[in-house]
C-alpha positions in Angstrom: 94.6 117.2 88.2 90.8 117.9 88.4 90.7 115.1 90.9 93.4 116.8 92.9 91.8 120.1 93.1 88.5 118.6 94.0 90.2 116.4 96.9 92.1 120.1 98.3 88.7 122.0 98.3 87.0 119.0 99.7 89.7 119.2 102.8 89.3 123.2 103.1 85.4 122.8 103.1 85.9 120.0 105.9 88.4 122.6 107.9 85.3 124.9 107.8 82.8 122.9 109.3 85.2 122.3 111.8 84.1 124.1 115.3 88.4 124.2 116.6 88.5 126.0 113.5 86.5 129.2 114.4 87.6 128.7 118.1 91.2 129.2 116.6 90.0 132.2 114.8 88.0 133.6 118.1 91.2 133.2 119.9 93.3 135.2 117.1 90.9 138.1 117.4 91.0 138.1 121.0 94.9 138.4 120.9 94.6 141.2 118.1 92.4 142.8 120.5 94.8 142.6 123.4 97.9 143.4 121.2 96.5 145.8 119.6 94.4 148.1 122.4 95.1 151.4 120.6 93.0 150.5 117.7 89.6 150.8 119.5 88.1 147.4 118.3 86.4 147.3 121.1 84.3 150.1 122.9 85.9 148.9 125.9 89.3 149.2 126.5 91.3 146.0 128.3 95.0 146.6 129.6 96.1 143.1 130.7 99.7 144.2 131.1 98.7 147.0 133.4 96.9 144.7 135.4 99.4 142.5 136.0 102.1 145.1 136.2 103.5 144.9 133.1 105.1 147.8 130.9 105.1 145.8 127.6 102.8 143.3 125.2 104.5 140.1 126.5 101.7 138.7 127.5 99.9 138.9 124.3 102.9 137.0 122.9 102.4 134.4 124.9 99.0 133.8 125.0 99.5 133.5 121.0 101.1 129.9 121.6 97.2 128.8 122.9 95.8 129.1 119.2 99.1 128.1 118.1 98.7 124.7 120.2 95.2 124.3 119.4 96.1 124.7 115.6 98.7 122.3 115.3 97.1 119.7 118.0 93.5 119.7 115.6 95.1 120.2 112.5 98.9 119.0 112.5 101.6 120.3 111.3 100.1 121.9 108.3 97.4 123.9 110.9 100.8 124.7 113.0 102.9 126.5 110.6 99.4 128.6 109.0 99.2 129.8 113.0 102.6 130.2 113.5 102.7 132.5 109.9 99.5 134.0 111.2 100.9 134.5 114.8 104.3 136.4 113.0 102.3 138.7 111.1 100.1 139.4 114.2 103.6 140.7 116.1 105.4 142.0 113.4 103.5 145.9 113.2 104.2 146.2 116.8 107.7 145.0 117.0 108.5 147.5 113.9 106.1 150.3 114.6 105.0 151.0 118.1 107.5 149.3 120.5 109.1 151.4 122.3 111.9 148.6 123.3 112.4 146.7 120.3 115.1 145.1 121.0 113.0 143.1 123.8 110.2 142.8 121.4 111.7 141.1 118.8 113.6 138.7 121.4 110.2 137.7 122.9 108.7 137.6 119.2 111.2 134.9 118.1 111.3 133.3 121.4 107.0 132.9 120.7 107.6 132.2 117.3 110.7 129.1 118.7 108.5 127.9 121.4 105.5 127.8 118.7 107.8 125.4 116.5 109.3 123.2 119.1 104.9 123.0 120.1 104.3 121.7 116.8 107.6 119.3 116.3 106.7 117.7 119.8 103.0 117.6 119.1 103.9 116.2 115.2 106.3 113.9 117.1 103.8 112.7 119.6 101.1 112.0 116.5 103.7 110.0 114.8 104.1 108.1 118.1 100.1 107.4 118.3 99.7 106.2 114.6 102.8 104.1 115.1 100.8 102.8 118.3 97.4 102.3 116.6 98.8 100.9 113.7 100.8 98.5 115.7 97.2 97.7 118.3 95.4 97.3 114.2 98.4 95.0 113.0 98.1 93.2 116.6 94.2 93.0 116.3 94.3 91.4 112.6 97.2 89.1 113.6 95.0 87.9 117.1 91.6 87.7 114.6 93.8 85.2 112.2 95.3 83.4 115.3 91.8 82.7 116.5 90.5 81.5 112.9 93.9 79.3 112.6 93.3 78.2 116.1 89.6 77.1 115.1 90.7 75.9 111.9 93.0 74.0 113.7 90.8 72.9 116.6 88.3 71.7 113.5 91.1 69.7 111.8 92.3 68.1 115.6 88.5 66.9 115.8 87.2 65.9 112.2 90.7 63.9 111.7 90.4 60.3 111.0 93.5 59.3 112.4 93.7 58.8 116.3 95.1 62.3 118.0 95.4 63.2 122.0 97.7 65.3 123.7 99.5 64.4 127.3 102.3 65.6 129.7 105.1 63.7 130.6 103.5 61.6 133.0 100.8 60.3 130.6 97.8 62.3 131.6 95.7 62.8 128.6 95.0 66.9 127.9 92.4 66.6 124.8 91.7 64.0 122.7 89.3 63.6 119.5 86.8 61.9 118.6 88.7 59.3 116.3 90.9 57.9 119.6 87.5 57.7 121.5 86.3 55.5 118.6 89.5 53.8 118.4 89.9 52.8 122.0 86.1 52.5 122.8 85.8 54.9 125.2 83.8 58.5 125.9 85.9 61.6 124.6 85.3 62.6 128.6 86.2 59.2 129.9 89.5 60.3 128.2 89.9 63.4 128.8 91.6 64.1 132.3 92.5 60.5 132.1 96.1 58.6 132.1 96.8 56.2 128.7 97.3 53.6 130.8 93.7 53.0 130.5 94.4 51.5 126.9 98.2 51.0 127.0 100.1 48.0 128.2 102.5 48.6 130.4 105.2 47.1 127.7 103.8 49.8 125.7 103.7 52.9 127.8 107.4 51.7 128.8 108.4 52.1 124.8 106.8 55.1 124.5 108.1 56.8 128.0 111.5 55.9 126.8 111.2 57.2 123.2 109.5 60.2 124.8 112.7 60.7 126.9 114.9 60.7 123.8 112.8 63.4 122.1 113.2 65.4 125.4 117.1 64.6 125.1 117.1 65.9 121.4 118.1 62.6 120.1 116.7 61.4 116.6 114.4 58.5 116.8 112.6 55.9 113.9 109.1 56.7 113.7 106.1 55.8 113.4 106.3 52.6 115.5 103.9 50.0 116.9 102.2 49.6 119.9 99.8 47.9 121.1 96.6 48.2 123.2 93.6 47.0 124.8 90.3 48.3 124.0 87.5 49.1 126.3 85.6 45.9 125.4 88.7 43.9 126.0 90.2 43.4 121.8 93.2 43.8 121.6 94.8 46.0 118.8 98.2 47.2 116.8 98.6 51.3 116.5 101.0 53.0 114.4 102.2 55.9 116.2 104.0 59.2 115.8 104.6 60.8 118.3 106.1 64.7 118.5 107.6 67.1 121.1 105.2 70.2 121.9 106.7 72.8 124.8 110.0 72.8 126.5 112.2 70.3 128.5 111.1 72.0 131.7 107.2 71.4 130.7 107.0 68.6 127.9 103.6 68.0 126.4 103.2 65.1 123.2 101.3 65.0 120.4 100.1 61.5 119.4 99.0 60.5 116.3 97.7 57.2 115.9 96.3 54.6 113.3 95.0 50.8 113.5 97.2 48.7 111.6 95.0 45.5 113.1 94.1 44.4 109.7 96.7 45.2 107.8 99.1 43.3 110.3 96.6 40.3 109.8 97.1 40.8 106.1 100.4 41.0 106.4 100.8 37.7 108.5 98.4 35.8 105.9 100.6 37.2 103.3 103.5 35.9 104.2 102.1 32.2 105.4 100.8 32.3 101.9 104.5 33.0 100.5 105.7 30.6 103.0 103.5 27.7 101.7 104.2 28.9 98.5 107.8 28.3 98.9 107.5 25.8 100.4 105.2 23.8 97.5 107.9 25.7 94.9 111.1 23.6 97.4 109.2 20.9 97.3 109.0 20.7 93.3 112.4 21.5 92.5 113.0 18.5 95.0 111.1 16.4 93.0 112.1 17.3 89.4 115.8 17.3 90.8 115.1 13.3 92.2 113.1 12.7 89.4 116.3 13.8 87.3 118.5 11.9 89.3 116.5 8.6 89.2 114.9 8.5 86.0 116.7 10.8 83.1 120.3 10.5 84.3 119.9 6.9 84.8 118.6 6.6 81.5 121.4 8.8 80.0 123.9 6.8 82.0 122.4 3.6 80.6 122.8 4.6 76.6 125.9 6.2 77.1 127.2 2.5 78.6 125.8 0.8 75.6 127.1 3.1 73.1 130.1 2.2 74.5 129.8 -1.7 74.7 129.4 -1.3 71.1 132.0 1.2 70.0 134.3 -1.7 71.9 132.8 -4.6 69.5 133.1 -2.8 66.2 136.0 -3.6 63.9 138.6 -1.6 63.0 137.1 -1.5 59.4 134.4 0.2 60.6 135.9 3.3 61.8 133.2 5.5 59.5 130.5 4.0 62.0 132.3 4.5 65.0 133.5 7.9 65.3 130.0 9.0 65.2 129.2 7.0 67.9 132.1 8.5 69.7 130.8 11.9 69.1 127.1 10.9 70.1 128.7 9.6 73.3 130.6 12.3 74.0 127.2 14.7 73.6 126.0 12.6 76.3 128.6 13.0 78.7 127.9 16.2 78.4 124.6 16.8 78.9 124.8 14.5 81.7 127.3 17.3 83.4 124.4 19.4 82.6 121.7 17.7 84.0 123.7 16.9 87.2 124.6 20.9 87.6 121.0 21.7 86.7 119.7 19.1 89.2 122.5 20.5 92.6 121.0 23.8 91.8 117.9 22.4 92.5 118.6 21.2 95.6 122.2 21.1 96.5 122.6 17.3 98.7 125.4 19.4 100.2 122.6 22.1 101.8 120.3 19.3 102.6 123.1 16.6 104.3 125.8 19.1 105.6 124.1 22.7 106.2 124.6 26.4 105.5 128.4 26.7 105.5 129.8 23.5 103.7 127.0 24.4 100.7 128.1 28.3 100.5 132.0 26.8 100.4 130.7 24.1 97.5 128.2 27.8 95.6 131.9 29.8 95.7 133.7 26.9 94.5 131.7 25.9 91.8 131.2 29.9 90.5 134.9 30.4 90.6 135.2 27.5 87.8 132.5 29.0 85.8 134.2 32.7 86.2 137.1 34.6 86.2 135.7 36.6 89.1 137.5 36.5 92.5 135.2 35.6 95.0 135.8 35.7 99.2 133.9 33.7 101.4 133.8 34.7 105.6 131.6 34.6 108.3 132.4 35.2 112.3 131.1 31.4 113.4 129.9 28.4 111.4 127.2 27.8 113.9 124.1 29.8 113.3 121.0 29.6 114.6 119.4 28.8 111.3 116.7 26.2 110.7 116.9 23.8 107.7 114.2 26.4 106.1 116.0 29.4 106.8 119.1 28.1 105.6 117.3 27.5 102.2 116.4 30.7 102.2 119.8 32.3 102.7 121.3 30.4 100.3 118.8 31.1 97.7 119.3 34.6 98.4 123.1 34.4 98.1 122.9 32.0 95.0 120.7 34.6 93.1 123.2 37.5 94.6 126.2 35.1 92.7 124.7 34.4 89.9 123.6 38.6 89.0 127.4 38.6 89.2 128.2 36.1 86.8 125.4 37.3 84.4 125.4 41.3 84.9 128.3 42.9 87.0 131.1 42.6 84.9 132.5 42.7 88.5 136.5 41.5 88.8 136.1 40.8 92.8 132.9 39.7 95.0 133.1 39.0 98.3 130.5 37.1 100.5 130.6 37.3 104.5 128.1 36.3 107.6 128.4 38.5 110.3 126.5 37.5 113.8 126.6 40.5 116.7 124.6 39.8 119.9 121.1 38.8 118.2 121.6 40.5 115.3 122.8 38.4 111.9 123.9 40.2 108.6 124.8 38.6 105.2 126.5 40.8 103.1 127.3 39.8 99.1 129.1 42.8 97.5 130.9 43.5 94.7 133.0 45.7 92.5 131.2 45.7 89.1 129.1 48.3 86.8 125.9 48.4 89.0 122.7 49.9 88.4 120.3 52.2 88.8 117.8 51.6 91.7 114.4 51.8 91.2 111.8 50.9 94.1 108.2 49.4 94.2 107.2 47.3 91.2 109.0 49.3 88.7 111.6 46.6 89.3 109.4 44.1 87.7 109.2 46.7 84.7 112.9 46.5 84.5 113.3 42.7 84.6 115.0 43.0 87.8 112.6 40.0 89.1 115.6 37.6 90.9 115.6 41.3 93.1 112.4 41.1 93.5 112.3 37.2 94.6 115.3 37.8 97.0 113.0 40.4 98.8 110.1 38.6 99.0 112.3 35.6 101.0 113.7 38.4 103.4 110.1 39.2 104.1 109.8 34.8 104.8 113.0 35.1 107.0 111.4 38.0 109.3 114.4 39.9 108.1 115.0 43.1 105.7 116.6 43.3 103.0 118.9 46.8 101.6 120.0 46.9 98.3 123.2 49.6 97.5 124.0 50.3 94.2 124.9 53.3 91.3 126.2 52.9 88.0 130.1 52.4 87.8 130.0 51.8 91.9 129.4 48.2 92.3 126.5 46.3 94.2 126.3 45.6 97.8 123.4 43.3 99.3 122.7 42.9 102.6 120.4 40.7 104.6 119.7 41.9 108.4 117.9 39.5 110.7 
């Protein structure tokens, strides 16, 4: 309350040392003086009206709107109504007491008094209208000083970035670029600048970008980043991941670039995969040779016992049936474990893969998994000619094989169905089927998870050039699908 009081006299003391104040009170007096001649005030007597002809105090009445004006102009509406009250009790003794035409009085008294209060609602109006303005020139002020520090921030980012970034127009002409495309590409930032990209783009390249560029202007969704690749100032040759987004309209299309080297990684990647290849390879190669080495040397052996296990059962008397019936069971063991081996040593390397290709050895895989299951399993594919070579074949079959046998193991699936689709270039292997699926989980949690026969049908996708998606959710069934 204290505070209060102290911030009201503050303001009065302020409206004190204001100059318009005592002006406003200077012009008051004058009017008193004028309306009021009678009273001697002066020593020298001043009869405006007379002058100008008139027989009553109209024009003091008006010229009370001029303090009125100044009032409420300098101190707003609060300084209007104080003058207008001020003005009112200035008129009142001579509309009451010494007009002689009252009537007329009192009309031009409230007519001063009206024109006084639609004064201050236009000036009060008008000062709204200003600190609406000013406020809205401050708000546009702070909201052009933040612009410019985004725009620096901005402009800072653009040139400290360490990824590749230039603008250009439709046609390729380069706007800006920063420093991390002039390092890339080997060339001045001012060499750049004002320059077209076809000073580091093949042509091959500035044809994939032109026509993805196109498609942005079209509105039509495209796979990015991609890779291009170009030719550096001192003549190397490099791979650049690239995204690339619209900036303006369709009528004036400008692109923002952002570009990496993928050089090294690509060679990683390529010595990656000749590693897995060889690896594959050497793994082939040994299942080969414990398969043969099966073949030739334990199932020959087996084959050899079980034959003279046999020669003697066939000599034994009939008095010795306590000996033989062992025999017979020992035998029998063998047979089996000779069906075994020979299983074991097909899925090693089927003959049927090696001797007959693709086809014939996926008819032999379904055939043999729909004696070891109850599972219905359909085989189709479009043509049994496919441009495979006897490596990639391997590879597709050990892909579908593994597929197959997660069925058998893990599905608890009633139907799986197996087709080869070829369209144009484009190849797709498919094995889906209807059981309890799974939960997917990506990156190396798979190998958390024991889901490593995933893991190795990916990794011979990657061999085959080719990608492979893998579709599942619990109580939904599995579908895998090879693209190549």
């Amino acid at each position: 309350m204290i505070k209060k009081e102290h911030i009201e006299s503050k303001k009065h003391h302020t409206s004190l040392c204001n100059p318009y104040f005592w002006i406003i009170i200077v012009l008051f007096l004058v009017v008193i003086i004028l309306h009021y001649p009678h009273l001697h005030l002066i020593p020298v007597k001043i009869e405006i009206n007379s002058y100008l002809g008139l027989e009553r105090h109209a024009l003091e009445r008006i010229l009370l709107l001029i303090p009125i004006s100044l009032a409420s102009y300098i101190f707003g509406l609060r300084g209007g109504v104080i003058s207008l009250f001020t003005a009112l009790i200035i008129m009142i003794p001579r509309v009451v007491a010494l007009s002689t035409h009252k009537k007329d009085a009192s009309f031009e008294t409230v007519l001063t008094i009206a024109i006084g209060l639609l004064i201050n609602w236009w000036l009060l109006s008008r000062r709204k209208e200003i600190d609406l303005r000013e406020q809205a020139l401050t708000k546009l002020e702070e909201k052009k000083h933040e612009l410019h520090k985004m725009g620096k921030r901005f402009q800072e980012i653009f040139e400290k970035a360490y990824d590749a970034i230039w603008i250009q127009n439709e046609s390729g002409h380069i706007i800006s670029a920063n420093l991390a495309t002039a390092l890339l590409t080997g060339y001045t930032l001012q060499e750049l600048n004002n320059s077209n990209i076809s000073r580091f783009l093949k042509p091959e390249a500035i044809q994939k970008a032109q026509d993805l560029e196109i498609k942005l202007i079209n509105g039509i969704n495209v796979h990015q980043p991609y890779e291009l690749e170009i030719k550096k100032r001192n003549g190397e040759e490099a791979i650049l991941m690239i995204t690339t987004s619209l900036l303006g309209n369709e009528t004036t299309p400008v692109f923002l670039k952002i570009a990496r080297d993928i050089t090294d990684e690509k060679k990683m990647q390529a010595h990656l995969r000749l590693y897995a290849d060889q690896i594959h390879t050497a793994y082939e190669e040994e299942r080969k040779r414990i398969a043969r080495e099966l073949h030739d040397d334990t199932i020959q052996t087996l084959v050899s016992i079980s034959r003279s296990l046999d020669n003697y059962i066939t000599k034994l008397d009939c008095k010795e049936k306590k000996i033989s019936e062992p025999l017979d069971n020992i035998n029998n063991s063998i047979d089996d474990a000779l069906i075994r081996i020979r299983r074991f040593v097909h899925d090693l390397r089927p003959p049927t893969l090696e001797y007959l290709g693709l086809i014939p050895a996926l008819r032999e895989l379904v055939h043999e998994a729909r004696d070891q299951s109850t599972i219905e399993i359909n085989l189709s594919f479009t043509t049994t000619q496919f441009p495979f070579t006897r490596e990639q074949e391997l590879l597709i079959y050990r892909i579908i094989q593994e597929a197959l046998s997660n069925i058998r193991k893990h599905s608890h699936a009633t139907k799986a169905d197996i087709s080869l689709l070829a369209k144009g270039k484009e190849i797709m292997v498919e094995v889906k089927d209807d059981g309890q699926g799974f939960e997917i989980i990506n990156g190396p949690m798979f190998l958390e998870k024991g889901k490593l026969g995933l893991m190795g049908m990916k990794e011979r996708s990657h061999l085959l050039g080719g990608t492979l998606d893998i579709s599942s959710k619990p109580g939904k069934g599995t579908t895998i699908t090879l693209h190549l």
